[in-house]
Each structure stands twice: as structure tokens, then as C-alpha cells.
N, C-alpha and C positions, 0 to 999 in steps of 0.2 A: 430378757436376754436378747441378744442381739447375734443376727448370724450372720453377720460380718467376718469373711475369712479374708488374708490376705489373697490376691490375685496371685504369687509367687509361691512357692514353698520356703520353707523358713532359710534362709542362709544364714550362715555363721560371719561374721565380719569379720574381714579380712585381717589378720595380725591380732586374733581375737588366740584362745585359749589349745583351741584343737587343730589352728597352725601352725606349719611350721614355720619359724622364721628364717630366714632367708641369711645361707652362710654359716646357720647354727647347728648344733647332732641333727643329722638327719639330711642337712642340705646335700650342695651339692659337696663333693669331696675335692680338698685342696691335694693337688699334687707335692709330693714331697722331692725337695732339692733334688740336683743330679746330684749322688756325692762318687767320685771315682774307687773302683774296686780294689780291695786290697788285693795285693801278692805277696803270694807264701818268698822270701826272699831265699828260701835255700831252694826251691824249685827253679826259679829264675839264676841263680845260679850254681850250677852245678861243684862250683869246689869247695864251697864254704861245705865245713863237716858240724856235726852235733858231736860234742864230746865231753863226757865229765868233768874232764878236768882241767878242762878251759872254765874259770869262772867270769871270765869276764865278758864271753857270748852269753854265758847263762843271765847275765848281768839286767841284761835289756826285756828279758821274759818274767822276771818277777817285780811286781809294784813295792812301792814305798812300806807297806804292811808285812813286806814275804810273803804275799801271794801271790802264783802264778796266775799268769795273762793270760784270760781266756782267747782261744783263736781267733772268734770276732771283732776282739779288739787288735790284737798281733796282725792277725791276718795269715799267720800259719794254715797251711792244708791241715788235715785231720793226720797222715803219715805222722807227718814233721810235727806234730803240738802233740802225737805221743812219744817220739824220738827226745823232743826238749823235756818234757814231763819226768819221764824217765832218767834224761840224764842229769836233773836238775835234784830229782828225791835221792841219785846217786851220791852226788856232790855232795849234800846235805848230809849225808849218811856219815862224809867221810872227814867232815867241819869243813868243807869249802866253801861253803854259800852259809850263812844263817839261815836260822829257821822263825825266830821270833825276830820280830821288827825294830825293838829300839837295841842290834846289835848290830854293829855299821859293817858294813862292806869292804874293808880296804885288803 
């Protein structure tokens, strides 16, 4: 046997297994987009109303399926996404809005 050790301690090669690679889970973090913030639009203005029996406000808060839009997509305040909520299971209650999806809107 021979007692030949290396002069260095062992290092791992670089871009070897227990790297990280550079850019990948773990790197550095990419910043994500500016995207600008929604506003609640019945905050910003003040005379537009929530009401039942408008269905054609309600019109824009519920998707293609009959479900209602959740606030982070609407951009509604929490107030106001339970005012619409409300007036919208209203409307439904009373045949103004559909409730199931393939019955159209007119």
C-alpha cells in the first residue's frame, strides 16, 4: 500500500451531483413580473350599487361554467365579493341568473 494522499482535501467537481446548478431550484430567485393591482371598481366608484335584480352587473362576476369569480381574479374587496356573492345566489334563487352552465344568459 502506498501512502500517498492527495495534498488537497477531496473536492467535489464543480457542476458535479451535490451542486447546485446555477438558475435551477435552489438558485438564485427570478423576480416575478410587475403586474399592476386590481381595484375593487365599486370602491373606486362610489355610485355603482350591487343589486339583485340587475342581472346584468351580476353578468361579469360569474365564468362561463356559473361560477362565481373569485376576488383575486375580479379584484373585488372582500366587502364587495360578499355584497356580489350574495346578490348573485339572490338572483339565482329567484330564475335570474342560471345556475348550471349550458343555460344561456339572455
Amino acid at each position: 500500500m502506498s501512502d500517498e494522499r492527495p495534498s488537497t482535501p477531496y473536492q467535489r467537481p464543480a457542476g458535479g451531483p451535490g451542486q447546485r446548478p446555477a438558475g435551477g431550484p435552489g438558485g438564485p430567485r427570478k423576480r416575478r413580473p410587475f403586474q399592476r393591482r386590481k381595484v375593487c371598481r365599486f370602491c373606486a366608484e362610489k355610485n355603482l350599487t350591487i343589486d339583485y335584480k340587475e342581472p346584468r352587473t351580476l353578468r361579469y362576476f360569474i365564468s362561463e361554467r356559473g361560477k362565481i369569480v373569485p376576488r383575486r381574479i375580479s379584484g373585488n374587496c372582500a366587502k364587495h365579493q360578499r355584497e356580489i356573492t350574495e346578490a348573485i345566489k339572490r338572483a339565482r334563487n329567484l330564475a335570474l341568473l342560471p345556475i348550471a352552465a349550458n343555460h344561456s344568459l339572455s
